[in-house]
Backbone as a ProteinNet text record, in pm:
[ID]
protein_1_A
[PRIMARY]
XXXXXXXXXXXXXXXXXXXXXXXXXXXXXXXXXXXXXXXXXXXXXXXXXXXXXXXXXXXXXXXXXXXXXXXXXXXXXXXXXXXXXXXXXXXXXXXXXXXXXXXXXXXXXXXXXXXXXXXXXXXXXXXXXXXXXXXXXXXXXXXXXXXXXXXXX
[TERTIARY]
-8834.9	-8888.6	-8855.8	-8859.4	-8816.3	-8661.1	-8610.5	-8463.7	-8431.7	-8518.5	-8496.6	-8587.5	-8688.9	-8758.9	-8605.7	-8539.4	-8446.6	-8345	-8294.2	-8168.4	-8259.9	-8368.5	-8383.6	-8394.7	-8453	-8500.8	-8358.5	-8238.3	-8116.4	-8093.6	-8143.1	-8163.9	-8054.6	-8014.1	-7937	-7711.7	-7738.7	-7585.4	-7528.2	-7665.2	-7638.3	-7619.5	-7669.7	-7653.7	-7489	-7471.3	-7344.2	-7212.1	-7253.4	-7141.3	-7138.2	-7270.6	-7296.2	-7170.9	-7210.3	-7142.6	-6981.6	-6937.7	-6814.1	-6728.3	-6790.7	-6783.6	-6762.3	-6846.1	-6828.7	-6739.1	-6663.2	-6598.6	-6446.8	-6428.8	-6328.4	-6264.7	-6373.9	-6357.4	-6276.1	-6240.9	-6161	-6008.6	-6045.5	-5889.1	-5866.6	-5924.8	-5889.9	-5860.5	-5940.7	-5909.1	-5727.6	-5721.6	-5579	-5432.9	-5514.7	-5406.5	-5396.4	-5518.5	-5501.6	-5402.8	-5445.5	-5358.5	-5243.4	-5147.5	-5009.7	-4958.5	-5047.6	-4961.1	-4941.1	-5018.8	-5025.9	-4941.3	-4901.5	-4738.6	-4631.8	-4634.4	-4544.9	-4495.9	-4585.9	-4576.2	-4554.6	-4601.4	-4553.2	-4381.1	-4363.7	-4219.9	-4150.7	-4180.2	-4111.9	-4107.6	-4160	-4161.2	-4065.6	-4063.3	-4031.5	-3873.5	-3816.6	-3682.3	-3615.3	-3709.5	-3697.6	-3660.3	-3724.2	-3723.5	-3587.3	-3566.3	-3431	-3327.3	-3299.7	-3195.8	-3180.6	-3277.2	-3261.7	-3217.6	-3241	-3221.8	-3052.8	-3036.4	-2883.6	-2795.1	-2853.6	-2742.8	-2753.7	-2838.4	-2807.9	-2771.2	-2775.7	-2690.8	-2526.1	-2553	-2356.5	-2339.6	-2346.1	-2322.5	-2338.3	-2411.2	-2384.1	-2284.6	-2263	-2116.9	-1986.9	-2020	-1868.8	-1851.5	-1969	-1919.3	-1891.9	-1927.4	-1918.9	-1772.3	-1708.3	-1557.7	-1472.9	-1495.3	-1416.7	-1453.2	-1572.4	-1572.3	-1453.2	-1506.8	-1379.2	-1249.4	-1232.6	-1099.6	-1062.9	-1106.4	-1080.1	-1056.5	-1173.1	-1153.5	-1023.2	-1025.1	-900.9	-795.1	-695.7	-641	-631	-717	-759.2	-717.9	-759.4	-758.2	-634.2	-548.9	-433.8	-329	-363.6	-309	-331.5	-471.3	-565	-445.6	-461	-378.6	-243.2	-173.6	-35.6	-11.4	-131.9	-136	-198.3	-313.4	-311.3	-205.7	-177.7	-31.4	33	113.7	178.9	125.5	-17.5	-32.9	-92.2	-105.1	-114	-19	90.8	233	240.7	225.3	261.1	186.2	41	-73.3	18.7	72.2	77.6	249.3	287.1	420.8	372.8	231	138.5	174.3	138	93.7	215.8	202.1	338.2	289.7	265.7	226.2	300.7	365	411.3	497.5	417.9	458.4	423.3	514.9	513	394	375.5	207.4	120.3	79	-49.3	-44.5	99.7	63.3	37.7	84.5	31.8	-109.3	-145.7	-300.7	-351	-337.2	-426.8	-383.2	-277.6	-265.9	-317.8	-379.8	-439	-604	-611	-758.9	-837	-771.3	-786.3	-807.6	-688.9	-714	-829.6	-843	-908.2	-1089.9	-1104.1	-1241.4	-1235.6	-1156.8	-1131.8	-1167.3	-1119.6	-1155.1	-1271.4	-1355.7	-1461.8	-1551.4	-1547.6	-1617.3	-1659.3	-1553.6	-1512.2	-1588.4	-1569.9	-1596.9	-1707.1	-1780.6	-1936	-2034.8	-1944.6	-2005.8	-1957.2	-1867.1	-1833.7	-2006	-1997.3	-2079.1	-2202.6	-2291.1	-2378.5	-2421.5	-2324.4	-2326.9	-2338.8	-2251.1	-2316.9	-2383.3	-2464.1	-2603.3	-2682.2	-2667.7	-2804	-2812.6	-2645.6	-2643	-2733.6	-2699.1	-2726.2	-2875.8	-2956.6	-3051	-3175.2	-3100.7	-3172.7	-3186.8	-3104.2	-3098.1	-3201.6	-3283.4	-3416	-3407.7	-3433.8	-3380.5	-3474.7	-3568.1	-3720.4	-3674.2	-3698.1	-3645.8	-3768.1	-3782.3	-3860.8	-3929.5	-3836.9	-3844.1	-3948.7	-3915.3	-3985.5	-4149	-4205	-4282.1	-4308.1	-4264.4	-4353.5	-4440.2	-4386.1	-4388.1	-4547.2	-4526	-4633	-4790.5	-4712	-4888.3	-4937.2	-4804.6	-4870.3	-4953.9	-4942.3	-4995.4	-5066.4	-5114.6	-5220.5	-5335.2	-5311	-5379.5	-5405	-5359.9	-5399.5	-5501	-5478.9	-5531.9	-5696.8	-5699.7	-5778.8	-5870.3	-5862.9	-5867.7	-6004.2	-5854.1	-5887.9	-6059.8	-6033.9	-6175.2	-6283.9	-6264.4	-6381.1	-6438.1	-6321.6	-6398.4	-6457.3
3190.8	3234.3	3134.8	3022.8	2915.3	2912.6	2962.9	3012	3134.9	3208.5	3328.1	3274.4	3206.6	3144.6	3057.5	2955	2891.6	2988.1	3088.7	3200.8	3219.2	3308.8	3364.8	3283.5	3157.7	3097.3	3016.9	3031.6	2982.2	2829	2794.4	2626.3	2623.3	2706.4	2731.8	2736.6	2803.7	2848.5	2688.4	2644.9	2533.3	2409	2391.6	2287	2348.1	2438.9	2514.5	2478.2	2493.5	2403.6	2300.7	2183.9	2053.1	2038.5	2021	2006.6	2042	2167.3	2183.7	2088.6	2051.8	1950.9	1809.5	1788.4	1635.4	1666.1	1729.1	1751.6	1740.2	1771.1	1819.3	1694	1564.3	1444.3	1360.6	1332.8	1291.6	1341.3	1467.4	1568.7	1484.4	1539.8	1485.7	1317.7	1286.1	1078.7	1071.1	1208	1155.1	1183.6	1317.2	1376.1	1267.8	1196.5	1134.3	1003.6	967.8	822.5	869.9	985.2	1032.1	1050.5	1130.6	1104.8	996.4	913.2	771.5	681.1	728.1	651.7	761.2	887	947.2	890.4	858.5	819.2	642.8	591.4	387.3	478.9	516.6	506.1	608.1	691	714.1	583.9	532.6	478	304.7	345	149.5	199.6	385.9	404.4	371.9	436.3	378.7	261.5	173.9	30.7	-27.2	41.4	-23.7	35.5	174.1	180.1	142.1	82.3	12	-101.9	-173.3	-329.1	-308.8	-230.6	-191.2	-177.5	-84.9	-69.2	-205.6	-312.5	-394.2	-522.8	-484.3	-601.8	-581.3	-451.5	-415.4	-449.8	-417.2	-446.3	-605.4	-653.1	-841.7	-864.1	-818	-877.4	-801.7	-706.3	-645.6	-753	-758.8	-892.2	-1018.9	-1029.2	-1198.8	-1210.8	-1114.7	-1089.8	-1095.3	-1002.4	-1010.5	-1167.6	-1205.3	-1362.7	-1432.1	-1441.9	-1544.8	-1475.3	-1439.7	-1371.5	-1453	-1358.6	-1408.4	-1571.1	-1595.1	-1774.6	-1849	-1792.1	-1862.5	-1839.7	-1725.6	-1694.9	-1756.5	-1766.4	-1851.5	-1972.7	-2022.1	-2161.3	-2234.3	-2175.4	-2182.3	-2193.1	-2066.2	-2055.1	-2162.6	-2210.3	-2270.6	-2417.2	-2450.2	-2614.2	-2626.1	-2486.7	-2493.3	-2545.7	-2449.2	-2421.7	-2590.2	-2635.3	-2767.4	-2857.8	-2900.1	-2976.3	-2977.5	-2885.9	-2834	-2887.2	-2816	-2870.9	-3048.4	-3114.7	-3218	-3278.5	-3283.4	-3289.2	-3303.1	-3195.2	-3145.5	-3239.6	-3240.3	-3354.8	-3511.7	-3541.5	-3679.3	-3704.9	-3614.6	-3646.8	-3685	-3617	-3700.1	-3821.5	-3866.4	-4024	-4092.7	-4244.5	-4337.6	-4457.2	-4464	-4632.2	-4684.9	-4768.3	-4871.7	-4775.3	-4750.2	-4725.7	-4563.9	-4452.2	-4334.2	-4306.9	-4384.2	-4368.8	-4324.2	-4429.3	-4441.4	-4310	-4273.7	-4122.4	-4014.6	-4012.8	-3929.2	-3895.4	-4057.1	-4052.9	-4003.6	-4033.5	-3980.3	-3847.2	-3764.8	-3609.9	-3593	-3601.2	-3547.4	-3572.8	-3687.1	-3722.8	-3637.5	-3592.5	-3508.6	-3356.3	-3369.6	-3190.2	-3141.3	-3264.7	-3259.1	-3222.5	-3335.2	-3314	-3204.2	-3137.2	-2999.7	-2889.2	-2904	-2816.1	-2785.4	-2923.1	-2940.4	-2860.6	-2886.4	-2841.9	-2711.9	-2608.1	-2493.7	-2451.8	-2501.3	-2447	-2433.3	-2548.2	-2580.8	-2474.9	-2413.5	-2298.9	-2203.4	-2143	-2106.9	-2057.2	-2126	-2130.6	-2154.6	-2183.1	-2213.5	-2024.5	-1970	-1818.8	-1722	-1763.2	-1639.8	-1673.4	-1818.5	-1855	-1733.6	-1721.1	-1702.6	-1534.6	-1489.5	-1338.1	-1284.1	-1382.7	-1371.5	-1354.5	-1431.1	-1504.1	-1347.9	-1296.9	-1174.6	-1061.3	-1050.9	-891.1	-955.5	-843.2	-842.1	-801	-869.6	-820.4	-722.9	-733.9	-627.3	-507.6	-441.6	-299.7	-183.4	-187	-99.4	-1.6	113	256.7	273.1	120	114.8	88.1	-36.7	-97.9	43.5	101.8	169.4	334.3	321.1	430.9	376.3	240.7	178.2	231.6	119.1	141.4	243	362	522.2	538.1	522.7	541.6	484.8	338.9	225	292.3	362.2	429.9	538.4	652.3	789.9	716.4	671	602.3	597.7	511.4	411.4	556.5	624.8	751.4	852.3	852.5	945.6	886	752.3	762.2	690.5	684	712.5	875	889.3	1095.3	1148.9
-6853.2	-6728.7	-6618.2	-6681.3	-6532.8	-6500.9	-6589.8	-6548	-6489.2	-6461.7	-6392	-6267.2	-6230.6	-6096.4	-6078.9	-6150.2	-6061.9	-5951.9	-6079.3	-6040.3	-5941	-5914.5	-5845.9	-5670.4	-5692.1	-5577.7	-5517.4	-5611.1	-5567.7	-5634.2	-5687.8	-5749.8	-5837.9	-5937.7	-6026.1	-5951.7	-5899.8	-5831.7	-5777.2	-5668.4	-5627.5	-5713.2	-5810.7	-5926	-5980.4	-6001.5	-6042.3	-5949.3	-5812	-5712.9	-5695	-5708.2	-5716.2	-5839.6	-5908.3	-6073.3	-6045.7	-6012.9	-5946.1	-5873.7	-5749	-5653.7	-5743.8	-5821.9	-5876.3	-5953.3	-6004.8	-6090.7	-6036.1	-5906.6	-5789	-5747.9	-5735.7	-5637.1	-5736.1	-5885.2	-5921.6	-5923	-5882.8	-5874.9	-5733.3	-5615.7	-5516.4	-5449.9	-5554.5	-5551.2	-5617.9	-5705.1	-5770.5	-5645.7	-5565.7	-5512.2	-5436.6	-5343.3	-5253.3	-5285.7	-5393.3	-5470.3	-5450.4	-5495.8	-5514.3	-5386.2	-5298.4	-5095.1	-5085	-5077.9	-5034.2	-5064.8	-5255	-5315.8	-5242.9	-5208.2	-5154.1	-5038.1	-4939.4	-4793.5	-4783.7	-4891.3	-4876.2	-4990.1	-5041.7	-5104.3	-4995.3	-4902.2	-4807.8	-4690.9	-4659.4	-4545.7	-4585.7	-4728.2	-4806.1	-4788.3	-4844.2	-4794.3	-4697.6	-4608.9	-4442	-4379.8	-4483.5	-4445.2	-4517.7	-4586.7	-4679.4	-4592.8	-4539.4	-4490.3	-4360	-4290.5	-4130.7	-4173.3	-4302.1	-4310.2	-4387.8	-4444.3	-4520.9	-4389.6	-4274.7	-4148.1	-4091.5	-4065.6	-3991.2	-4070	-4189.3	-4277	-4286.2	-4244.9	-4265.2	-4136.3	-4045.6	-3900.8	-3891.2	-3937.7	-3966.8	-3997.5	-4106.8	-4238.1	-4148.1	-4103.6	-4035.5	-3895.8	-3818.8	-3734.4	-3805.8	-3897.4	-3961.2	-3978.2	-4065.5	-4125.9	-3992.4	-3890.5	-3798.3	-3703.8	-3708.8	-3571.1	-3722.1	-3831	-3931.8	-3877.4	-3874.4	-3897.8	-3770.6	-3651.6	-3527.7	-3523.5	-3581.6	-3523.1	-3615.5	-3745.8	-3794.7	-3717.7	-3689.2	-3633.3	-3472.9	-3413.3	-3300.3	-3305.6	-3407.7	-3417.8	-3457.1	-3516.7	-3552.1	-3403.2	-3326.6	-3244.8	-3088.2	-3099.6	-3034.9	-3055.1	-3194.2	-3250.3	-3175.6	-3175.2	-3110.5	-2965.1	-2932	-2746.7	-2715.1	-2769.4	-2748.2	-2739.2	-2886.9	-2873.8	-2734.8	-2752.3	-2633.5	-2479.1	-2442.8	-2345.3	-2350.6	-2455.5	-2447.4	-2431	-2477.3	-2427.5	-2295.5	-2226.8	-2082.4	-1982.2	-2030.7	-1951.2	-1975.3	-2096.4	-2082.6	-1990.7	-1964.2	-1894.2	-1766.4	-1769.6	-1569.2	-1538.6	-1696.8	-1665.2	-1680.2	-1628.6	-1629.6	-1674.6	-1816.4	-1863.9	-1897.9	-1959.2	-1998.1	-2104	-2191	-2355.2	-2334.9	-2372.4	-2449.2	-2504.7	-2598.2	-2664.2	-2622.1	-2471.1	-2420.2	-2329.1	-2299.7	-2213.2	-2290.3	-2413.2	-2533.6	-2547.7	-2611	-2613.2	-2458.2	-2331.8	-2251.7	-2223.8	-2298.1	-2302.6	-2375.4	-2525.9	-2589.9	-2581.5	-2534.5	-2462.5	-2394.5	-2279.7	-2146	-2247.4	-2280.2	-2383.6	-2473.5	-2544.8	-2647.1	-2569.2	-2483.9	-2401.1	-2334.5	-2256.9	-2203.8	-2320	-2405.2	-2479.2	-2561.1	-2573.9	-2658.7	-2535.3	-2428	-2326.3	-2321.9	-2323.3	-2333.3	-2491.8	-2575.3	-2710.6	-2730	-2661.2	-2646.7	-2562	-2473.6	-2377.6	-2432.1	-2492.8	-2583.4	-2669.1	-2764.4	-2871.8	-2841.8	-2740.6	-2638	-2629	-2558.5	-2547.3	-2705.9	-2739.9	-2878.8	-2923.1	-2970	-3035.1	-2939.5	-2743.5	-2704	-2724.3	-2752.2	-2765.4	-2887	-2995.9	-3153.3	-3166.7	-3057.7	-3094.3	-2946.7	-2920.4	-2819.2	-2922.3	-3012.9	-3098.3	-3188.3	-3178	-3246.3	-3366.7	-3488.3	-3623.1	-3733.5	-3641.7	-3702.9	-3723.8	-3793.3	-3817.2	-3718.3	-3571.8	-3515.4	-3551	-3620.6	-3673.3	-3801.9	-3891.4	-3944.1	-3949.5	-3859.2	-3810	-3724.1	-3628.6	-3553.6	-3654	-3747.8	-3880.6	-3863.2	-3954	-4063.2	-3955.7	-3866.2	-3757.2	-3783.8	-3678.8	-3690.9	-3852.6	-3920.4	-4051.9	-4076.4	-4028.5	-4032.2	-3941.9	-3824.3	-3731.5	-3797.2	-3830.7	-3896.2	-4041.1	-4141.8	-4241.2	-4141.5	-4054.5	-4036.9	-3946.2	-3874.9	-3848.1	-3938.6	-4057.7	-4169.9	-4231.8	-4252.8	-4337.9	-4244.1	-4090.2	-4018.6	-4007	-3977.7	-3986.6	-4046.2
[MASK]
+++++++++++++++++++++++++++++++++++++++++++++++++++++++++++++++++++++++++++++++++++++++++++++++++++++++++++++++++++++++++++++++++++++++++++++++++++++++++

């Protein structure tokens, strides 16, 4: 009889969806666990292929400044000589030598000068490109924000 007063007064159905419900929240703790590895292993892809494009774009400039500078430099050794040569015919010392040495003197500091501003400049170019992966980082927040969102609501 007190099971037909529960049915009847509604006590029964509701214990029946209670029980349901608790039964539900470990399903839903699992789904929630599995988005959550869905969305950090989407967003960790993300992060690998911004850091894969700007590691290749490193190494493809790295190969080409070597390249360049050997080649440079080779060519750089010639063109010196040469104009060190040319500087020391200025001078009129005594001895051959000493106009040598102050052609290659003059050159040599001319050029360190140059190399130094030179290299002065691509440190400050190198040193402006921001190496953070943006796309990624601006992902995370958005998701640090929705997250943070989600279980105030």
């Amino acid at each position: 009889m007190a099971d037909l007063e529960r049915t009847a007064t509604g006590t029964a159905p509701a214990t029946t969806t209670m029980t349901s419900d608790i039964e539900a929240i470990p399903t839903l703790f699992g789904r929630l666990a599995d988005d959550v590895m869905t969305l950090l292993d989407t967003k960790l892809s993300l992060l690998k292929v911004e850091l894969k494009e700007d590691a290749a774009i490193y190494g493809r400039a790295a190969g080409g400044i070597g390249a360049g500078a050997i080649i440079a430099g080779v060519g750089l050794a010639l063109t010196l000589v040469a104009v060190a040569f040319f500087v020391s015919m200025l001078f009129s010392f005594d001895t051959p030598a000493a106009n040598y040495a102050m052609g290659f003197l003059i050159t040599g500091v001319l050029f360190v000068a140059i190399g130094g501003i030179l290299v002065y400049v691509m440190k400050n170019r190198l040193t402006a490109r921001n190496p953070v992966p943006n796309r990624s980082v601006d992902e995370f927040r958005k998701d640090k924000q929705w997250l943070k969102n989600e279980t105030q609501g």
